[in-house]
C-alpha positions in Angstrom: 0.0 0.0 0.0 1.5 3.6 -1.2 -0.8 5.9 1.0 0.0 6.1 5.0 -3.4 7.2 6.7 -4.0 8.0 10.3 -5.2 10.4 12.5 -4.1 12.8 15.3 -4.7 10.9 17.7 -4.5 11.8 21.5 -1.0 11.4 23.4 -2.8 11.9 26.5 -1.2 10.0 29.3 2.1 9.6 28.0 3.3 9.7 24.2 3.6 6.1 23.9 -0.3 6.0 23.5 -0.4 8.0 20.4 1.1 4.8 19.2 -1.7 2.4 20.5 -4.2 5.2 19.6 -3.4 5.2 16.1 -3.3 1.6 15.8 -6.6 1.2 17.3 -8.4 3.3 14.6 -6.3 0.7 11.9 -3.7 3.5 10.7 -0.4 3.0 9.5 0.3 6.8 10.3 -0.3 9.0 12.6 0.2 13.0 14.0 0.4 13.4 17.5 1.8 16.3 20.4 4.9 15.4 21.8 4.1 17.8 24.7 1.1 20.0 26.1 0.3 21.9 23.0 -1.4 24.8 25.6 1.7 25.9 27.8 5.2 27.3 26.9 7.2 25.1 28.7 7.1 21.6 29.3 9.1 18.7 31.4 11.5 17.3 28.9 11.5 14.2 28.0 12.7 10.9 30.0 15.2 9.0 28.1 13.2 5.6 29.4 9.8 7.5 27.5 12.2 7.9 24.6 13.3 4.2 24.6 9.8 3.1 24.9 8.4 4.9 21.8 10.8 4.2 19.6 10.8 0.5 20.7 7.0 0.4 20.8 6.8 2.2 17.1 9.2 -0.4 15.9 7.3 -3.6 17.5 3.7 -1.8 16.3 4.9 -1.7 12.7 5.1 1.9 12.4 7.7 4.1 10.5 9.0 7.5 11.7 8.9 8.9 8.4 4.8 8.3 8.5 4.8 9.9 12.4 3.8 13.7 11.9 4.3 15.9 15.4 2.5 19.3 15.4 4.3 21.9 17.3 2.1 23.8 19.6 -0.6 26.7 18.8 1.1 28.9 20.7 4.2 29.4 18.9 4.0 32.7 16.1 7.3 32.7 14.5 6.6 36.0 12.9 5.3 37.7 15.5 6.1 41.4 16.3 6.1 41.2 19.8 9.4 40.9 21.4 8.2 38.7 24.1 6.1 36.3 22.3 8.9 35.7 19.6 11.8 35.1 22.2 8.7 32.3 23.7 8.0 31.1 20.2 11.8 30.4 19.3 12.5 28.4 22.3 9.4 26.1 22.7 9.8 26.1 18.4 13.5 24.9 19.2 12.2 22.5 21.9 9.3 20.8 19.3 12.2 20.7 16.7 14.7 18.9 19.4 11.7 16.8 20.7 11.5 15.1 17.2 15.2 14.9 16.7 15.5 12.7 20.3 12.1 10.2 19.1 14.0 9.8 16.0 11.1 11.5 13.7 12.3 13.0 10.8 9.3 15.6 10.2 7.8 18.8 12.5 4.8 20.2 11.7 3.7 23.8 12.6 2.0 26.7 11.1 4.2 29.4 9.7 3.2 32.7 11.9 1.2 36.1 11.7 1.7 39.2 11.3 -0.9 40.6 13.6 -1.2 44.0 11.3 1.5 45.2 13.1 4.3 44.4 10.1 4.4 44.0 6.9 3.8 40.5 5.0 6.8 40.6 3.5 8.6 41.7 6.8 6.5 38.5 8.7 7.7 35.8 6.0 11.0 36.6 6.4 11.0 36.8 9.9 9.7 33.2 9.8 12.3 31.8 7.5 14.9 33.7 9.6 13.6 31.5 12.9 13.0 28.2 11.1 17.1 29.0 10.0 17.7 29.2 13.7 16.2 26.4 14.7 17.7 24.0 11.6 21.0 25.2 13.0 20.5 23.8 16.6 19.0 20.6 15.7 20.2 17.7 12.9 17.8 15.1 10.7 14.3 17.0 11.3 12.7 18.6 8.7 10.6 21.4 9.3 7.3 21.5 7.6 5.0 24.8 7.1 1.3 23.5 6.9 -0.6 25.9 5.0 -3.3 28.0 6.2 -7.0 29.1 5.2 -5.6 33.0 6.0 -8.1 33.7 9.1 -7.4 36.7 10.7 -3.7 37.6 10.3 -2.1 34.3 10.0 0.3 33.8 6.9 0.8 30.8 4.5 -2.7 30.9 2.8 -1.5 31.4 -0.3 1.7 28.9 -2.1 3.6 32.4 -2.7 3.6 32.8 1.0 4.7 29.6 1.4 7.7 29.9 -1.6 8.8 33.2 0.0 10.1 31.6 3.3 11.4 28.5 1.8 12.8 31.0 -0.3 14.8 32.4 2.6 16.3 28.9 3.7 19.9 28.4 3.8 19.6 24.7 4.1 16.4 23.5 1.6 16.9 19.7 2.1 15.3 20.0 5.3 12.3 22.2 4.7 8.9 21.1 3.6 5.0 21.4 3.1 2.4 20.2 4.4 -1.0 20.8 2.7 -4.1 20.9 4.4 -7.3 20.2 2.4 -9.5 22.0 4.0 -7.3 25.1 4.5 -6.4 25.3 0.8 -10.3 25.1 -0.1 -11.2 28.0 2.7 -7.9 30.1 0.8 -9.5 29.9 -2.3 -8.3 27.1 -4.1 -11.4 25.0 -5.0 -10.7 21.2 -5.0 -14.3 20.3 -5.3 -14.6 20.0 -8.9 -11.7 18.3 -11.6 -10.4 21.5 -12.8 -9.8 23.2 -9.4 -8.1 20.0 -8.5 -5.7 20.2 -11.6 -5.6 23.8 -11.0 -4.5 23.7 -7.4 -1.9 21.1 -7.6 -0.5 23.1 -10.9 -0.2 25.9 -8.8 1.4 24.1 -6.2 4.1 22.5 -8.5 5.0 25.9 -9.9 5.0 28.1 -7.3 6.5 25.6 -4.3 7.1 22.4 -6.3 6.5 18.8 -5.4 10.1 18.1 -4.2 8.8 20.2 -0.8 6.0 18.0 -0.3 6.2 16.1 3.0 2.7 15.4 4.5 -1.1 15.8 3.9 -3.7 16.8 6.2 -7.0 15.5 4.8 -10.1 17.2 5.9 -13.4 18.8 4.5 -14.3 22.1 4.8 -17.7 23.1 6.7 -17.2 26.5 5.0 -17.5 27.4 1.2 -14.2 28.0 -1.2 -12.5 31.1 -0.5 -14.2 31.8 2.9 -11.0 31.6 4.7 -12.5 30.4 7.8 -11.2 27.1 9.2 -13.5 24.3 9.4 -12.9 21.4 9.7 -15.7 18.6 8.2 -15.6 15.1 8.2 -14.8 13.3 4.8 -17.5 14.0 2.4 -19.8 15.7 4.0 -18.4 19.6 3.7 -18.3 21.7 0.7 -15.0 20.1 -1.1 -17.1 16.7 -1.1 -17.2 12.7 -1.8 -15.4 13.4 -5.5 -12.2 15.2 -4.3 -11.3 12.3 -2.0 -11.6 9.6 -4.7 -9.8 11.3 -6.6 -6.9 11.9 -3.8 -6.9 8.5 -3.0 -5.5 7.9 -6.9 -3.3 10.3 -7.3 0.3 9.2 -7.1 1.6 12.3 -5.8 0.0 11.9 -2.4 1.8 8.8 -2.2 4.5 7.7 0.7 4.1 10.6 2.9 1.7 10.8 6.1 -1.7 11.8 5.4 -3.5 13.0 8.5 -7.4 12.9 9.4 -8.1 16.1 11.9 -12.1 15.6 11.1 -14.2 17.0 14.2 -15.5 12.7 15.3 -12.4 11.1 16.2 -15.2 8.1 16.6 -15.4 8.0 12.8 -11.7 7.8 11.9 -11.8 4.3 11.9 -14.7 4.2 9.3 -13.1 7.3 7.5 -9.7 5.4 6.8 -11.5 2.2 5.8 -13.5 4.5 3.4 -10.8 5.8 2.1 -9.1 2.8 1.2 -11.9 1.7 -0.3 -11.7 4.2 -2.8 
């Protein structure tokens, strides 16, 4: 099987249980918080809890390179407050070293906003500039920039936002996308129908290209295209619809790389990835 689909499943209890959670729900990959995703500093962690995942990963037939961690909410690498960006580099350092010690190869995190204090420009390349700091402290995690359905102030709605920072990168081998469905349909880029499909991934390969593409997070949208209000829906029953995710499930391009459910029932993931198999 080519496509990797899981969930983000709780690590409540201990982050060995995102490993049990996703197999419960029959995935073969998963996204999870490798620490409270609601507070600036956390413990860090045990070296036996580090030995345990890895080991348990390994014996639950898991591979690292399908394991997505999202960083926490919190964090706003381009923000234009002092404080909050000194805060956002170190617990954005922390996720990054987090990974690095489970031995997963990929981070997750939203790229930042500007809170209409700076310029767009000024805010991208702020965030490329912290993502360089970051790379620099850490080794064999790549950091991926999920895109965004542009509520409010936050950046990375549209692929030239995206280009811009990876753009500003000194070392591109270990930056990456990941692209979330319903976030790119609330942006404006309407997957619901063949030719927005075509369109959209067209747009992607010329603006960001494929090479950058690291993970999926598959979702429908409870809002209409272009709304830029995020919604999440479960699978086919939002405004991007049943076609989109057929057509997903045979495209090549989405395969090998985690693709994540973050649907609002976490009692339906089970019959969501089933579904999607199916297809």
């Amino acid at each position: 099987m080519s496509k990797y689909i899981g969930a983000h499943v709780s690590a409540s209890g201990g982050i060995c249980n995102a490993i049990l959670n996703a197999e419960a729900i029959g995935a073969n990959a998963f996204a999870l918080f490798t620490r409270n995703q609601r507070s600036w500093v956390s413990k860090p962690l045990a070296t036996d809890e580090i030995n345990a995942f890895k080991t348990l990963l390994t014996e639950r037939g898991f591979e690292p390179q399908y394991v997505l961690p999202h960083d926490s909410y919190l964090i706003n690498l381009g923000s234009p407050d002092d404080e909050n960006l000194l805060k956002s580099r170190a617990a954005f350092l922390d996720e990054m070293r987090r990974a690095q010690q489970l031995g997963l190869p990929l981070m997750n995190f939203h790229p930042g906003s500007h809170l209409n204090k700076i310029s767009v420009e000024e805010c991208l390349d702020q965030i490329a500039c912290e993502i360089n700091t970051a790379l620099a402290q850490t080794e064999g995690v790549t950091a991926v920039i999920e895109n965004t359905a542009g509520q409010g102030s936050n950046l990375g709605n549209s692929f030239a936002h995206i280009a811009r920072i990876i753009e500003g990168i000194d070392d591109k081998s270990r930056v990456g996308v990941c692209i979330d469905t319903c976030h790119t349909f609330a942006a404006g880029y309407d997957l619901s129908n063949e030719m927005g499909y075509r369109f959209t991934f067209d747009e992607f390969e010329q603006t960001i290209g494929f090479r950058y593409l690291r993970a999926i997070h598959l979702n429908d949208s409870k809002k209409p295209c272009g709304s830029h209000v995020d919604r999440h829906e479960t699978l086919g029953n939002g405004f991007i619809g049943k076609e989109f995710f057929a057509r997903f499930m045979h495209d090549p391009l989405f395969d090998n790389m985690p693709i994540i459910l973050e649907t609002p029932d976490p009692t339906l993931w089970p019959q969501e990835i089933s579904w999607l198999r199916s297809l």
